[in-house]
N, CA, C and O atoms as a Maestro MAE file, in Angstrom:
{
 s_m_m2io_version
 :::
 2.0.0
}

f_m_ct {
 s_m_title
 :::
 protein
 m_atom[256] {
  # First column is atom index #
  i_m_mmod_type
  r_m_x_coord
  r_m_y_coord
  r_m_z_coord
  i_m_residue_number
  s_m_chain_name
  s_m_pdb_residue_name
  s_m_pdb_atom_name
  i_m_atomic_number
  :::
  1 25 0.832 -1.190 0.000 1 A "UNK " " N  " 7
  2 3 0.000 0.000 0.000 1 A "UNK " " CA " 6
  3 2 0.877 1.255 0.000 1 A "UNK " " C  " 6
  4 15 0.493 2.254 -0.607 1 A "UNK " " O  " 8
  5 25 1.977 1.239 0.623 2 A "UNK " " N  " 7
  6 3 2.891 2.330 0.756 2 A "UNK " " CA " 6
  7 2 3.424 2.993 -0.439 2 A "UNK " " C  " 6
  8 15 3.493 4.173 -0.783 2 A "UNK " " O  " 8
  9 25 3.811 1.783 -1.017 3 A "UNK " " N  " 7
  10 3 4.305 1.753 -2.811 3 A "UNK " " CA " 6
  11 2 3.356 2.582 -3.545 3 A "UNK " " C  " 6
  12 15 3.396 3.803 -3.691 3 A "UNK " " O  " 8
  13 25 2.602 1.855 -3.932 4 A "UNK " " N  " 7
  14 3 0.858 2.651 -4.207 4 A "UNK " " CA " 6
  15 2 1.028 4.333 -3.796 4 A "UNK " " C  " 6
  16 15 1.369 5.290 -4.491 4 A "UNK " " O  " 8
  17 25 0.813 4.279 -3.009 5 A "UNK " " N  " 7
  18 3 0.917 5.394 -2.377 5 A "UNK " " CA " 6
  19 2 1.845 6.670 -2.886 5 A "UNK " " C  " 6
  20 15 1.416 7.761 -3.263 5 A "UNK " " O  " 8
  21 25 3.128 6.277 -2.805 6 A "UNK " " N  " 7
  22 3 3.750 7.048 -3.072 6 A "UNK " " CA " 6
  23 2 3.866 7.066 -4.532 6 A "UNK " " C  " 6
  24 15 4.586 8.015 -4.844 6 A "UNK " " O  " 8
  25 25 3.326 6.203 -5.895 7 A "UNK " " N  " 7
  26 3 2.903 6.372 -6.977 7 A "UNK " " CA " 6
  27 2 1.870 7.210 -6.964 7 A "UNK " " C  " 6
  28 15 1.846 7.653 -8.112 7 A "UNK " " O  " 8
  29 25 0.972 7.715 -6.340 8 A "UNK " " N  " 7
  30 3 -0.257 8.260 -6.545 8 A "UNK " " CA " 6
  31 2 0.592 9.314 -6.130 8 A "UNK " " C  " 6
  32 15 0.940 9.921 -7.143 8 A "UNK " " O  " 8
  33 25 1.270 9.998 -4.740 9 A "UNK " " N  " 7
  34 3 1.591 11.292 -4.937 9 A "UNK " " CA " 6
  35 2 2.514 11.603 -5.899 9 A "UNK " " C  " 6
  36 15 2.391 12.820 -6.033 9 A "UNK " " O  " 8
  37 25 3.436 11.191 -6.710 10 A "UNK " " N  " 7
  38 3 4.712 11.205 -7.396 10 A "UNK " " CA " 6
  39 2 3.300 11.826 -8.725 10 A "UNK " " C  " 6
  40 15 3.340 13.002 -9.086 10 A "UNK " " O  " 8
  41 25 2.120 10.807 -9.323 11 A "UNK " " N  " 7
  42 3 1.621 11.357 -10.229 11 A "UNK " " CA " 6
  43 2 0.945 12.724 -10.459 11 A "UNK " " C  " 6
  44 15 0.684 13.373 -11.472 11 A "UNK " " O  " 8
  45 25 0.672 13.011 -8.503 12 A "UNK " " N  " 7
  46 3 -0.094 14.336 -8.232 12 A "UNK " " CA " 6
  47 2 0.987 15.345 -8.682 12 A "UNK " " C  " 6
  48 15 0.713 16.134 -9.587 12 A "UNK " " O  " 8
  49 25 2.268 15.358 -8.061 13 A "UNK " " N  " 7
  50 3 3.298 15.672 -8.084 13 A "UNK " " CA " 6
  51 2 3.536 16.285 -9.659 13 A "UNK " " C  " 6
  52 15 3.369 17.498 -9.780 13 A "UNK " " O  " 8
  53 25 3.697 15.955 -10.171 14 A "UNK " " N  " 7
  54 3 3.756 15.669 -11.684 14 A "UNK " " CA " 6
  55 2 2.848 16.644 -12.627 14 A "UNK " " C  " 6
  56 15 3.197 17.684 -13.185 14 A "UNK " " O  " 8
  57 25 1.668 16.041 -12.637 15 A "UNK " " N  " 7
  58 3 0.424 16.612 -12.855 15 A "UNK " " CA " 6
  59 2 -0.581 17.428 -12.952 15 A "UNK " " C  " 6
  60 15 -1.287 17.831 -13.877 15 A "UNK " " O  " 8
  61 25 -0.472 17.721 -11.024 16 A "UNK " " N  " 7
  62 3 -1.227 18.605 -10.052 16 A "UNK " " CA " 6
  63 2 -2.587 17.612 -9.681 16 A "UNK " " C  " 6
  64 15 -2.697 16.435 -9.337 16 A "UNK " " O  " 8
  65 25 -3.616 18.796 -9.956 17 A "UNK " " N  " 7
  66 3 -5.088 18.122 -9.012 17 A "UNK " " CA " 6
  67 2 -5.371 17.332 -10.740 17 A "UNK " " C  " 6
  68 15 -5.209 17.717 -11.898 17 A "UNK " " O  " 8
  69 25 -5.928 15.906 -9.997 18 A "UNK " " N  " 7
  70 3 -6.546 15.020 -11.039 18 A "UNK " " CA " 6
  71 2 -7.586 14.134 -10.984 18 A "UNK " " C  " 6
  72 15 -7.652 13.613 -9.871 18 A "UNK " " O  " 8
  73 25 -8.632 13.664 -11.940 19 A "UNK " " N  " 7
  74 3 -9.869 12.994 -11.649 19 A "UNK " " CA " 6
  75 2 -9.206 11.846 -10.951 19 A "UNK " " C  " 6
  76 15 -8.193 11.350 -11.443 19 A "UNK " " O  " 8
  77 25 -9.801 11.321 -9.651 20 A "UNK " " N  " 7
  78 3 -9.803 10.339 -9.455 20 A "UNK " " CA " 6
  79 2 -9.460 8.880 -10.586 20 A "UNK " " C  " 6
  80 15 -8.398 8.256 -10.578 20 A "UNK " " O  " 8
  81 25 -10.574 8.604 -11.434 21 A "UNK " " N  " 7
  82 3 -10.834 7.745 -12.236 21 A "UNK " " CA " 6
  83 2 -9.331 7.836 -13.237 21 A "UNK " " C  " 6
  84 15 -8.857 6.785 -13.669 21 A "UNK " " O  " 8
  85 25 -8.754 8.998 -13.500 22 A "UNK " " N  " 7
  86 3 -7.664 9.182 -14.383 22 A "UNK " " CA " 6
  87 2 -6.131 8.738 -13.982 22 A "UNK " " C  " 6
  88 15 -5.225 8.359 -14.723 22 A "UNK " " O  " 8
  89 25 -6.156 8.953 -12.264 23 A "UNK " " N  " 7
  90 3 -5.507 8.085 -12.058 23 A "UNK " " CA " 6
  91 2 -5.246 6.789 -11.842 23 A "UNK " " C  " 6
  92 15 -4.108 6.319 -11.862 23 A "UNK " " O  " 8
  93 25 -6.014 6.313 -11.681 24 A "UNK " " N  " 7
  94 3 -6.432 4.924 -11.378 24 A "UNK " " CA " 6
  95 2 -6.080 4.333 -12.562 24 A "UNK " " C  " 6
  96 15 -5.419 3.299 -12.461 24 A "UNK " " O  " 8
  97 25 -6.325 4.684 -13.543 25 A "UNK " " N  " 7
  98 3 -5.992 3.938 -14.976 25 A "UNK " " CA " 6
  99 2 -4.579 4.204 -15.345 25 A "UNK " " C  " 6
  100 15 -3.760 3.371 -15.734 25 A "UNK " " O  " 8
  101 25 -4.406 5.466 -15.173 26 A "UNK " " N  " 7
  102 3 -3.228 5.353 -15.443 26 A "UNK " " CA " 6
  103 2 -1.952 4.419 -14.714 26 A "UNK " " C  " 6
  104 15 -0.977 3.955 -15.306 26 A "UNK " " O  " 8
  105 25 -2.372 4.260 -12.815 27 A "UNK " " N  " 7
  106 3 -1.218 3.191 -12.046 27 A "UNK " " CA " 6
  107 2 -1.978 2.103 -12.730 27 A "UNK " " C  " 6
  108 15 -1.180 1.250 -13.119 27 A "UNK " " O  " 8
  109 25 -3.241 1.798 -13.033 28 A "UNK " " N  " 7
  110 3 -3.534 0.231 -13.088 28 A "UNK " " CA " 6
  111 2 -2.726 -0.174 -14.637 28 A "UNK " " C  " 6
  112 15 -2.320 -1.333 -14.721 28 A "UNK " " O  " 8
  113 25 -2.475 0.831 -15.938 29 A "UNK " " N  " 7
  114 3 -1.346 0.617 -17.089 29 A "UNK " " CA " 6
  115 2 -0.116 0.175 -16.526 29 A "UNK " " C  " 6
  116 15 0.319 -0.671 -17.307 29 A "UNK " " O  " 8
  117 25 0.730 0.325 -15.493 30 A "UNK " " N  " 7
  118 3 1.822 0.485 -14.777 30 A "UNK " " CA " 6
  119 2 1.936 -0.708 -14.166 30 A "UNK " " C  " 6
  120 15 2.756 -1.538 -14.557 30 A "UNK " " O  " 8
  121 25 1.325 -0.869 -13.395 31 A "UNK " " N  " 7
  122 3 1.003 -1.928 -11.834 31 A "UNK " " CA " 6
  123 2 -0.598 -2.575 -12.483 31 A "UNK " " C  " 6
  124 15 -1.494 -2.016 -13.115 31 A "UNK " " O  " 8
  125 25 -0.427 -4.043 -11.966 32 A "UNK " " N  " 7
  126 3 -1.906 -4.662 -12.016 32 A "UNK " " CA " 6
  127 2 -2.572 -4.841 -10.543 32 A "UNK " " C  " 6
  128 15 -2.502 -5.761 -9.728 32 A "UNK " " O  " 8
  129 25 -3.327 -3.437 -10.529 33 A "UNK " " N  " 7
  130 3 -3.839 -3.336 -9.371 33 A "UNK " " CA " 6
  131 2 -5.356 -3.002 -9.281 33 A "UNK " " C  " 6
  132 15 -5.948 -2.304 -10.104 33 A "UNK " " O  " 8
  133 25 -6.067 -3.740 -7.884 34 A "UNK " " N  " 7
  134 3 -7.236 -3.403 -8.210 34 A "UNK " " CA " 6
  135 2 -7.934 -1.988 -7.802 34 A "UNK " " C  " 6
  136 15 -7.259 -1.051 -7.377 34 A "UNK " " O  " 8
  137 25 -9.493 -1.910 -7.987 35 A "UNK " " N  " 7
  138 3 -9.803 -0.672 -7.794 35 A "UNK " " CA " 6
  139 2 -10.066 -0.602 -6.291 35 A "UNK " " C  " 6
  140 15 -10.213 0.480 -5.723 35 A "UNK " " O  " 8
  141 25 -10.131 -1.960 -5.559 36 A "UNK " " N  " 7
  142 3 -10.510 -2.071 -4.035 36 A "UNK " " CA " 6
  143 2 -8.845 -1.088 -3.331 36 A "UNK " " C  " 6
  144 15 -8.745 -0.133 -2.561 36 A "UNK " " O  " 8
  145 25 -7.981 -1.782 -3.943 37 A "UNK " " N  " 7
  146 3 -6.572 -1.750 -3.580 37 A "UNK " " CA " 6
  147 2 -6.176 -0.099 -3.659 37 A "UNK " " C  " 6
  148 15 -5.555 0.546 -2.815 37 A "UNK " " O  " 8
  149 25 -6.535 0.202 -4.484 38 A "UNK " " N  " 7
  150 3 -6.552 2.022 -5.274 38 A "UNK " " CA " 6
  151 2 -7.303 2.458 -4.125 38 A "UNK " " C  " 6
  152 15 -6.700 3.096 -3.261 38 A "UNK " " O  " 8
  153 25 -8.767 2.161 -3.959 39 A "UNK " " N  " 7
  154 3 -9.156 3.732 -2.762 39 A "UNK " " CA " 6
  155 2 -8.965 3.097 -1.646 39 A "UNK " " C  " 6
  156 15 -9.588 3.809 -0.859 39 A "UNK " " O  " 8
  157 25 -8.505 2.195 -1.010 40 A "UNK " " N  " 7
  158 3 -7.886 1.827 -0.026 40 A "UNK " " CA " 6
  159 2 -6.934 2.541 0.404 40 A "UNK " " C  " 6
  160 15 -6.995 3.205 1.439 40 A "UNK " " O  " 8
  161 25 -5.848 2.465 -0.439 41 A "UNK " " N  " 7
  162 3 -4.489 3.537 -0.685 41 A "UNK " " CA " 6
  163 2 -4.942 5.202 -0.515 41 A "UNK " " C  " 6
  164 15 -4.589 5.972 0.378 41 A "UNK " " O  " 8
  165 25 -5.826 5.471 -1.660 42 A "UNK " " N  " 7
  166 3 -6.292 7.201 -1.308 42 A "UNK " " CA " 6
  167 2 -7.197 7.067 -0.325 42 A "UNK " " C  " 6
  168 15 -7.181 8.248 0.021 42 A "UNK " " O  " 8
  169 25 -7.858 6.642 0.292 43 A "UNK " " N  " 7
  170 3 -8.106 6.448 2.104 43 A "UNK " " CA " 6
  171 2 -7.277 7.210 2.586 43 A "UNK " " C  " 6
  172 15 -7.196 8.407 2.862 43 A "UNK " " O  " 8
  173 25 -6.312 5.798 2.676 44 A "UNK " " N  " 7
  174 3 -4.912 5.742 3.903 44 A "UNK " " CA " 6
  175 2 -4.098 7.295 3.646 44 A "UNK " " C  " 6
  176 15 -3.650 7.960 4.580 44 A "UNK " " O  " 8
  177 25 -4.025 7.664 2.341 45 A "UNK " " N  " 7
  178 3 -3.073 9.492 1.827 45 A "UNK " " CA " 6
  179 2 -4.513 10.355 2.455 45 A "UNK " " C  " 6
  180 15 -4.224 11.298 3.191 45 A "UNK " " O  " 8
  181 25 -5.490 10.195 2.306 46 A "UNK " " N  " 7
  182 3 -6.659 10.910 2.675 46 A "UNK " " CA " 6
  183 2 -6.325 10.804 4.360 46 A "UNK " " C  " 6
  184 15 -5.778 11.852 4.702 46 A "UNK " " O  " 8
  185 25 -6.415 10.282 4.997 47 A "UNK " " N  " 7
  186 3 -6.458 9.954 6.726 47 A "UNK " " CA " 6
  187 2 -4.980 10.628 7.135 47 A "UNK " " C  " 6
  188 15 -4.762 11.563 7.906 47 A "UNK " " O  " 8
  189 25 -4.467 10.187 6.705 48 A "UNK " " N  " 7
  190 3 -2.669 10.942 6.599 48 A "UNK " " CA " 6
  191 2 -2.926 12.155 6.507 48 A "UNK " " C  " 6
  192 15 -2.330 12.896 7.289 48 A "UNK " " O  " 8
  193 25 -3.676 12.626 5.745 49 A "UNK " " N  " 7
  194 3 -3.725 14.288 5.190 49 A "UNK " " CA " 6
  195 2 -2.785 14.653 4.172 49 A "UNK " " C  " 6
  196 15 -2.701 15.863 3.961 49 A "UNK " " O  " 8
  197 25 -2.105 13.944 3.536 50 A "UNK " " N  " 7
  198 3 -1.446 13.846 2.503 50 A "UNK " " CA " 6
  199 2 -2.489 14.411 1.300 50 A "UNK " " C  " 6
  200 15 -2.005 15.423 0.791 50 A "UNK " " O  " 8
  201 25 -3.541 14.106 0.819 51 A "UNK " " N  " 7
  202 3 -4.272 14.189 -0.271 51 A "UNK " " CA " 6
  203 2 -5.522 14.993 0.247 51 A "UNK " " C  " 6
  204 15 -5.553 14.907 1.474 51 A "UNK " " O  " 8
  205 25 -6.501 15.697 -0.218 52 A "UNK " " N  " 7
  206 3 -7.961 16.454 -0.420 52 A "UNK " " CA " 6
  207 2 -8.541 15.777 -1.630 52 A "UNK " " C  " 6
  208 15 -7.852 15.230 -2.491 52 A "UNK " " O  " 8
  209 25 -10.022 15.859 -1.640 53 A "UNK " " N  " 7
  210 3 -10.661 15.117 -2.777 53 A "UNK " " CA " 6
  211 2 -11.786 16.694 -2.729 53 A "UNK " " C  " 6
  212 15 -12.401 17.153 -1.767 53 A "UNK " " O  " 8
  213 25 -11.712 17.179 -4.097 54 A "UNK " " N  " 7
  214 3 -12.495 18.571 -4.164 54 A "UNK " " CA " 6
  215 2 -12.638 18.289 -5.718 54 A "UNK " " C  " 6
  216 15 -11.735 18.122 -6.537 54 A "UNK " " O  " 8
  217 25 -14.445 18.276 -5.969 55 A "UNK " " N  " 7
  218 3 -14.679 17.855 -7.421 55 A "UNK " " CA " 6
  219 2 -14.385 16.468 -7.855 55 A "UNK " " C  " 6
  220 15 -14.274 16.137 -9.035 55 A "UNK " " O  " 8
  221 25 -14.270 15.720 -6.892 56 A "UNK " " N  " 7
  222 3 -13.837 14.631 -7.938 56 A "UNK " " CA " 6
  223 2 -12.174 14.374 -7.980 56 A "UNK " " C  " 6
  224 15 -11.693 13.244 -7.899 56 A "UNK " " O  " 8
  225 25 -11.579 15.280 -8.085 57 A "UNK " " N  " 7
  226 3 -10.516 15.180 -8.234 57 A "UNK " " CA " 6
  227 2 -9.433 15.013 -6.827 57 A "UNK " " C  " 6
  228 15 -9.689 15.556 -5.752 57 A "UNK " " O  " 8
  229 25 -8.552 14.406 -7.000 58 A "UNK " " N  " 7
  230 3 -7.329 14.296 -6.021 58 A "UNK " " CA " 6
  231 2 -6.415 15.572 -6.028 58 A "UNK " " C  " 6
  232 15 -6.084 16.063 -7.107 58 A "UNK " " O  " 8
  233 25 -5.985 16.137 -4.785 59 A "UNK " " N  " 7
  234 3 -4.983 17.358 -5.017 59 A "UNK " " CA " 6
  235 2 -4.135 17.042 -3.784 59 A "UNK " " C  " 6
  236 15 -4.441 16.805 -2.615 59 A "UNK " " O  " 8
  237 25 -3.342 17.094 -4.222 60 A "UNK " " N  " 7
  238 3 -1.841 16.679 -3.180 60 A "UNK " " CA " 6
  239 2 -1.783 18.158 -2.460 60 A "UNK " " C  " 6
  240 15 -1.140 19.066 -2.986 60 A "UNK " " O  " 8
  241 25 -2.489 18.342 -1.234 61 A "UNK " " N  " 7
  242 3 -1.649 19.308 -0.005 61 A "UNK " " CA " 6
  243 2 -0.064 19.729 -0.178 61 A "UNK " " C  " 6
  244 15 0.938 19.033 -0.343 61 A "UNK " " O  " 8
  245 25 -0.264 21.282 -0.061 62 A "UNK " " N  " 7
  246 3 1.312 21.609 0.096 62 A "UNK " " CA " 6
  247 2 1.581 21.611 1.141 62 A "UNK " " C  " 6
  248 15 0.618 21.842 1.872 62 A "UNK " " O  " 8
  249 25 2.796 21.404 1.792 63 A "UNK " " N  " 7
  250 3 3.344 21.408 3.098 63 A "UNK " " CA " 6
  251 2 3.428 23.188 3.508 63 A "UNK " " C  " 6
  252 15 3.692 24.140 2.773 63 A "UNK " " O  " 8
  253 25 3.157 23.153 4.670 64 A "UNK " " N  " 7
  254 3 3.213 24.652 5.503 64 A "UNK " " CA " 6
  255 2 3.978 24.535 6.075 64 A "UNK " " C  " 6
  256 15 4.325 25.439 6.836 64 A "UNK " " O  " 8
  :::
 }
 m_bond[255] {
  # First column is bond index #
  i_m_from
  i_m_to
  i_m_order
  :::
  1 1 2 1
  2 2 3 1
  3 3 4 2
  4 3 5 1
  5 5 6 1
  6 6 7 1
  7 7 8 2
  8 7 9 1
  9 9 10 1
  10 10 11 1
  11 11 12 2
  12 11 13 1
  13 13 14 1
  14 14 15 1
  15 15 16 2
  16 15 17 1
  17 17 18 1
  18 18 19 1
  19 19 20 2
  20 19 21 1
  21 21 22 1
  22 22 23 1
  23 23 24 2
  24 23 25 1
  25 25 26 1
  26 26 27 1
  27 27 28 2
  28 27 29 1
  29 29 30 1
  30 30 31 1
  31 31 32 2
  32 31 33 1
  33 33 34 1
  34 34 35 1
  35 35 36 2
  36 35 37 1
  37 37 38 1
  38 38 39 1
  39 39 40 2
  40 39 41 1
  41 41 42 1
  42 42 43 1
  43 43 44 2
  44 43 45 1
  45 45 46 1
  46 46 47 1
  47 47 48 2
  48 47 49 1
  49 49 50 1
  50 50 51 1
  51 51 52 2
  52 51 53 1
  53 53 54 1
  54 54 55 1
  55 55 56 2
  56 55 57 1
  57 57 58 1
  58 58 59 1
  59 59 60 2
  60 59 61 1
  61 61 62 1
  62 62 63 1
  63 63 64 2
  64 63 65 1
  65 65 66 1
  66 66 67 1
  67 67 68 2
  68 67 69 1
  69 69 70 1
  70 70 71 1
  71 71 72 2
  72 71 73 1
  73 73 74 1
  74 74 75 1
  75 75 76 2
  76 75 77 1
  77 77 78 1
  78 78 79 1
  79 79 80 2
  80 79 81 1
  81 81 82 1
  82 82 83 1
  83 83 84 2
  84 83 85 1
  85 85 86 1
  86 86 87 1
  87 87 88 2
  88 87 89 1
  89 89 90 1
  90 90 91 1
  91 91 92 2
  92 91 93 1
  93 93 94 1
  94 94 95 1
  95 95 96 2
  96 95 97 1
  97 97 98 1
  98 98 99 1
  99 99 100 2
  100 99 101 1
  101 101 102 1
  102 102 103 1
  103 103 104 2
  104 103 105 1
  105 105 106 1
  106 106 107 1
  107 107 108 2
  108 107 109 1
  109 109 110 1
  110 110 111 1
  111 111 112 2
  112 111 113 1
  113 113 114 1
  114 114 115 1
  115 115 116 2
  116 115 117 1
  117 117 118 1
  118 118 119 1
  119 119 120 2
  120 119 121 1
  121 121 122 1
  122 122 123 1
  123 123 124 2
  124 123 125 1
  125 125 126 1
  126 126 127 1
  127 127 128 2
  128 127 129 1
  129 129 130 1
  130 130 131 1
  131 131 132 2
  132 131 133 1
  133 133 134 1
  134 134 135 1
  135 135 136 2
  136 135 137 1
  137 137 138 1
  138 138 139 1
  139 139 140 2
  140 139 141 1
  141 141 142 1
  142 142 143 1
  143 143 144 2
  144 143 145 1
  145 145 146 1
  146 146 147 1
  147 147 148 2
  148 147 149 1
  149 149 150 1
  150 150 151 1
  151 151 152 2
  152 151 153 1
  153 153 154 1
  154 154 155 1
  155 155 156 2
  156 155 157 1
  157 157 158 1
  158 158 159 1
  159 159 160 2
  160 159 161 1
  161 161 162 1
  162 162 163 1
  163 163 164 2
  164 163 165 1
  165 165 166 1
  166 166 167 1
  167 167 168 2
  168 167 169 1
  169 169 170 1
  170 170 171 1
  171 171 172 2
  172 171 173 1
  173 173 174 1
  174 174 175 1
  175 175 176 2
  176 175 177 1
  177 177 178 1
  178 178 179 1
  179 179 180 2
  180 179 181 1
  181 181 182 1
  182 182 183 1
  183 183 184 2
  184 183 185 1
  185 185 186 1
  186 186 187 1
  187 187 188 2
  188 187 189 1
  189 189 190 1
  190 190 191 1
  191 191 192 2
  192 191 193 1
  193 193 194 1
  194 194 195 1
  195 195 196 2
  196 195 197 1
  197 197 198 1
  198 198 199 1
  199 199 200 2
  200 199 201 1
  201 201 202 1
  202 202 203 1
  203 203 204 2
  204 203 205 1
  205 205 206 1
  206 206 207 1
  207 207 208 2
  208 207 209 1
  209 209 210 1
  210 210 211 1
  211 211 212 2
  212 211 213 1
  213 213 214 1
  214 214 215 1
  215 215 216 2
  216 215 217 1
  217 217 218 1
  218 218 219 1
  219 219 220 2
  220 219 221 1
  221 221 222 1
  222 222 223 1
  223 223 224 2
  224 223 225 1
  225 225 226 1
  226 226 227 1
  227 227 228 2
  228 227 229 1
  229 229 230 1
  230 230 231 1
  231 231 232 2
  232 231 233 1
  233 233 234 1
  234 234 235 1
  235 235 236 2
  236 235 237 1
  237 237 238 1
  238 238 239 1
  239 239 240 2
  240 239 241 1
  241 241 242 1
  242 242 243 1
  243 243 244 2
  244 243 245 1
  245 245 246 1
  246 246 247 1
  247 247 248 2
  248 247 249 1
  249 249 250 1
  250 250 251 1
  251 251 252 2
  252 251 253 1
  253 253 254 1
  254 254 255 1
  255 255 256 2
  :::
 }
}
């Protein structure tokens, strides 16, 4: 999950704010992973406070 994880911020990273659904396809091209496994992971960055979900979309928090 950690792995995961730090693929999903590396893509926020990258990117910026993105549909949910857009990432997901894009780690599941990469990694064969499921969709249980995926919001499990943005949970765990969500509970962390690592990630916000506004619109739909994922946006990686800047550090203060």
């Amino acid at each position: 999950m950690l792995v995961l994880g730090a693929d999903i911020i590396r893509f926020l990273k990258r990117n910026g704010e993105s549909p949910v659904e857009i990432v997901f396809q894009y780690l599941k091209l990469d990694k064969e992973i499921s969709i249980d496994y995926y919001f499990d992971t943005v949970v765990y960055l969500w509970l962390a406070d690592f990630i916000t979900l506004e619109n739909e979309k994922l946006v990686l928090k800047k550090k203060e």
